[in-house]
C-alpha positions in Angstrom: 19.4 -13.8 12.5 17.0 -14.1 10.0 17.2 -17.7 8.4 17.7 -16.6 4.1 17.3 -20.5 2.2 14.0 -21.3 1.1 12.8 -23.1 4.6 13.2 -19.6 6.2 12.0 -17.3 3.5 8.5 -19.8 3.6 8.4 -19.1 7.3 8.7 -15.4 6.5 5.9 -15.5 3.9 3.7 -17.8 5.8 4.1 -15.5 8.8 3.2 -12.5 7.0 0.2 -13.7 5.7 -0.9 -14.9 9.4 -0.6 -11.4 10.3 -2.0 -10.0 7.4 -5.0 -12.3 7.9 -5.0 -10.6 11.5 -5.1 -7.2 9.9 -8.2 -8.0 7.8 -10.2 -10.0 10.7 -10.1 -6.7 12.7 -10.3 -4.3 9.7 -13.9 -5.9 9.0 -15.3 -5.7 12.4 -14.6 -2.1 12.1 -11.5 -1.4 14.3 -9.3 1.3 13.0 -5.7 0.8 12.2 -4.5 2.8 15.5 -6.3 0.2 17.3 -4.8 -2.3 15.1 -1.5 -1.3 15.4 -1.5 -1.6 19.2 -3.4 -4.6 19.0 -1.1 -6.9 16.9 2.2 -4.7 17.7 5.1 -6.4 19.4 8.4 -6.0 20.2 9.5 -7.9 17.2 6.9 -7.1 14.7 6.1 -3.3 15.1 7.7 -2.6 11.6 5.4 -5.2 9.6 2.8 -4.6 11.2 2.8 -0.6 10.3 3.9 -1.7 6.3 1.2 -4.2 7.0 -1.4 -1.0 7.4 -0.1 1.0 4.9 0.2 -1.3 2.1 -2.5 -3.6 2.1 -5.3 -1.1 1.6 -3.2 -0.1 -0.9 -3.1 -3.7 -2.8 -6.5 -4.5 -1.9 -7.5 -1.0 -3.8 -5.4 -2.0 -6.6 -7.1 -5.5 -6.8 -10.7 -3.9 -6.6 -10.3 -1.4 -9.2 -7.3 -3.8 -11.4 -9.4 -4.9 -13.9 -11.1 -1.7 -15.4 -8.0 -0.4 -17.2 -6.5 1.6 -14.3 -2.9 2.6 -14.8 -1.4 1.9 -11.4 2.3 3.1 -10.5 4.9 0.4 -8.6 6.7 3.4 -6.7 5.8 4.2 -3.7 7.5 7.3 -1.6 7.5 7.2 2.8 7.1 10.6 4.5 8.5 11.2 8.0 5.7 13.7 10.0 8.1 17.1 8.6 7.8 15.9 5.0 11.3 14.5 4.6 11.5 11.4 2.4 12.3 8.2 4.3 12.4 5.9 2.1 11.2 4.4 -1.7 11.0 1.3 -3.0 8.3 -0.5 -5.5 5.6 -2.6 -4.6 7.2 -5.0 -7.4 9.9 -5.6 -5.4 11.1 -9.4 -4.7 11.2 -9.2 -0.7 9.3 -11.9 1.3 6.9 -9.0 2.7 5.8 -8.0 -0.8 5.4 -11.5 -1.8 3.2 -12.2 0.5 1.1 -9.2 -0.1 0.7 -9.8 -4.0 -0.2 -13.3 -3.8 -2.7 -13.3 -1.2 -6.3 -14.0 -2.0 -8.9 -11.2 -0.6 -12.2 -12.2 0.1 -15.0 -9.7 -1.4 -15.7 -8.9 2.3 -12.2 -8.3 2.9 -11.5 -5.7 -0.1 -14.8 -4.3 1.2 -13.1 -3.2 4.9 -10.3 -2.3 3.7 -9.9 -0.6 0.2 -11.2 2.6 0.9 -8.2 2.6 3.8 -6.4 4.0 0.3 -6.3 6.8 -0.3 -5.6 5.9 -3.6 -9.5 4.1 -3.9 -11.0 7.7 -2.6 -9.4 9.1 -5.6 -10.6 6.8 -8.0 -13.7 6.9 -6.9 -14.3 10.2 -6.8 -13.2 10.1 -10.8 -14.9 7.4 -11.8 -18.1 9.5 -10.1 -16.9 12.3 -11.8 -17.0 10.4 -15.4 -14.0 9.5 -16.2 -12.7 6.4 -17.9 -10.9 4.5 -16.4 -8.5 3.5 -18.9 -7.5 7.3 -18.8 -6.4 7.4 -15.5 -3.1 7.0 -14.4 -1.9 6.9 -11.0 0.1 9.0 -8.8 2.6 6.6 -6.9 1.4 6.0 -3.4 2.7 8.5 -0.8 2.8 7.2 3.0 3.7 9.6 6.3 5.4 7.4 8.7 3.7 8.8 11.3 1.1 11.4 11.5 2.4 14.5 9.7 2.6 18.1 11.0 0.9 21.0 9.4 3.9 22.0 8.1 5.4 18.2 6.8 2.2 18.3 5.0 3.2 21.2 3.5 6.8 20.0 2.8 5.4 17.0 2.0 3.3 17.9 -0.8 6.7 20.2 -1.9 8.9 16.7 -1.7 6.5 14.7 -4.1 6.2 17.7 -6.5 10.1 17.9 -6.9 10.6 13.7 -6.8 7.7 13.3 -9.4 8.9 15.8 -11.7 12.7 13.7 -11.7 10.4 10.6 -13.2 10.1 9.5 -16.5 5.9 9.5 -17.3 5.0 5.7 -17.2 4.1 3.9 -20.0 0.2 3.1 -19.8 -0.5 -0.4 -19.3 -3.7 -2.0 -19.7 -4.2 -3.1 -16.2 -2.1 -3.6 -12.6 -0.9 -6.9 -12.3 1.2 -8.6 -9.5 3.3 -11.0 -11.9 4.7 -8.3 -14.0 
């Protein structure tokens, strides 16, 4: 059982970031998160380890491109391979995992090797290329497959996100992402 007072919740936290250290160290000698994932997976740990993947490109994006005026979304939506929604939840969120996440320090090399793991960085890229400003752009939530997807679950896929995104009030635009809001 997992301890809950603040002794075990530091041992959670500390642990993560361990492991999301681990991540980066092999991110920026190249390997690719498949390798990744069987490297550092366990018995124990094969769950944070595959959030681990998925979200810190994700933050790491976020942090690169945070201070241009970027309006970022705190939602996030999890795909199993036939499209299905798993799961949501917000990167805001007060769990040890997240906590972790938001307050750890990237180097410049780091958000280098990682970033444009995002999907999310591709696309504001390839906007910011195209001559947008940034402050104008506002973020689709993340979307993660829990596993590779089908050809058809990214059909359904894209059909899920269409009908959960038009059930959501249009975000207010902020002037920038930041992790203590």
């Amino acid at each position: 059982m997992l301890r809950t007072d603040a002794r075990g919740v530091k041992f959670l936290r500390d642990n993560m970031k361990t492991l999301i250290d681990q991540y980066l160290q092999l991110a920026e000698i190249g390997v690719t998160d498949d390798e990744i994932h069987n490297k550092l997976s366990g018995k124990d740990n094969n769950e944070i380890i595959a959030k681990i993947i998925h979200f810190v490109p994700i933050v790491a994006s976020r942090t690169l491109f945070g201070d241009m005026g970027v309006t970022f979304q705190d939602n996030y939506y999890i795909l199993d391979k036939n499209g299905d929604l798993l799961s949501q939840g917000s990167i805001q969120d007060d769990s040890p995992f997240f906590n972790a996440l938001r307050s750890f320090e990237f180097t410049g090399k780091q958000l280098k090797a990682v970033a444009f793991r995002s999907s999310e960085a591709h696309a504001l890229n390839n906007a910011l290329n195209g001559g947008s400003d940034p402050k104008d752009l506002v973020m689709a939530p993340p979307v993660i497959f829990s596993e590779q997807p089908t050809e058809n679950g990214m059909k359904k896929g894209q059909l899920t996100i269409q009908k959960l995104l038009s059930k959501v009030a249009p975000i207010k635009k902020k002037s920038r992402w930041k992790f203590w809001q």
